[in-house]
C-alpha positions in Angstrom: 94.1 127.0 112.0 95.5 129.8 113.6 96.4 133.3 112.6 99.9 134.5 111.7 101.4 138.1 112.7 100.3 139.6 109.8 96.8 138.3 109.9 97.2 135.5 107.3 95.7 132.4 108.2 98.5 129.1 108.9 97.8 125.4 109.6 99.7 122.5 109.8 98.9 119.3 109.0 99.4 115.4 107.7 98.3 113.7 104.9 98.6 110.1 105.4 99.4 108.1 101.7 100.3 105.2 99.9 102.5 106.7 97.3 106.1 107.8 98.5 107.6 111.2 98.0 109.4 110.2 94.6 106.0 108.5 93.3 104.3 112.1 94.2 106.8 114.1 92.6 107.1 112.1 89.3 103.2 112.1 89.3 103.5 116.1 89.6 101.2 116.0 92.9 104.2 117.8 94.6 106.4 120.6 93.0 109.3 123.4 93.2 108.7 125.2 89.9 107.9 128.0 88.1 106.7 126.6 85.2 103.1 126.1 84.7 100.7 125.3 81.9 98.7 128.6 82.5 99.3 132.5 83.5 96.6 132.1 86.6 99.0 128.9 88.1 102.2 131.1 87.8 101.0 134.0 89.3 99.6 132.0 92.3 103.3 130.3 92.8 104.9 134.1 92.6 102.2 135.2 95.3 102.4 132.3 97.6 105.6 130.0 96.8 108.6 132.5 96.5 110.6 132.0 99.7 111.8 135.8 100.8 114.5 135.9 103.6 113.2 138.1 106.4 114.9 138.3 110.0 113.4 135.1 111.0 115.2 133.2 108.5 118.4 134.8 108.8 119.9 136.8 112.3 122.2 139.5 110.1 121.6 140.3 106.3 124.7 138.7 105.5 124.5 135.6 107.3 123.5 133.0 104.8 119.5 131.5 105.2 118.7 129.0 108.1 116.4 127.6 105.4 119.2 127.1 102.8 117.2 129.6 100.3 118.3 130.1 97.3 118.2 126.4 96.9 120.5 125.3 94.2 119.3 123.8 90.5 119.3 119.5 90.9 118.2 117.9 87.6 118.8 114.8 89.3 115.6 113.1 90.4 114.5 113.9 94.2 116.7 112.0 96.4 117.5 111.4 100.3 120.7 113.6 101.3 122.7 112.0 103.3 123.7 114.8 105.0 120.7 116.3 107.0 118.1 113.4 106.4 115.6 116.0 103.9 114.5 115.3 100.6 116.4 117.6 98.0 113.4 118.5 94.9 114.3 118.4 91.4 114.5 122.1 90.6 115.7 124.0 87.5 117.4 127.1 87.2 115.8 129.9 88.7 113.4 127.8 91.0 115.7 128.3 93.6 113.6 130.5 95.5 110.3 128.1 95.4 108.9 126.1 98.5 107.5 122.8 97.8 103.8 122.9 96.9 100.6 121.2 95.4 99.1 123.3 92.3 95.7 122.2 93.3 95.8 122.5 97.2 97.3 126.1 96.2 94.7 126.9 93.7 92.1 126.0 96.7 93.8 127.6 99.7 95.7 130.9 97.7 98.0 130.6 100.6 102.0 129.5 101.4 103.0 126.1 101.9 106.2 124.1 102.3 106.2 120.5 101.0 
């Protein structure tokens, strides 16, 4: 662990498992959405999943995001791209704005992550 500029604790790490990204997706461990079964879930995605481009992420305010934020709507399952090697996530409208996260490592930690 190591603290951040502002104070707020960040880690990286792995997770070693047998089930690949598409089996963790379509089992809901991994996410991009605002939709959740309960108020308390939703307002912990606002807090801590809304990607919000700073000047790290982008060098003038109207050069577009190095992260590629807002991501655009996919209804098509998560695939490979072909183009840059990452793994687009299913999102729907207005999730464009959402890192990848797990609802119960987020409900544990209360902080940002990026699946």
């Amino acid at each position: 662990f190591e603290l951040q500029d502002r104070g707020t604790p960040h880690t990286h790490f792995c997770i070693w498992t047998t089930n690949s990204i598409e089996q963790m997706i379509d089992d809901g461990i991994i996410s991009c959405t605002l939709q959740q079964e309960n108020e308390e879930d939703r307002a912990l995605v606002l807090k801590h999943q809304i990607h919000k481009c700073t000047a790290y992420c982008k060098s003038e305010p109207s050069s577009p995001c190095r992260f590629k934020f807002p991501k655009p709507p996919s209804s098509r399952r998560t695939y490979l791209n072909d183009e840059d090697g990452r793994y687009v996530l299913q999102r729907n409208e207005g999730d464009g704005r959402v890192n990848g996260y797990n609802m119960e490592l987020l409900r544990f930690g209360r902080v940002n992550m990026e699946l």
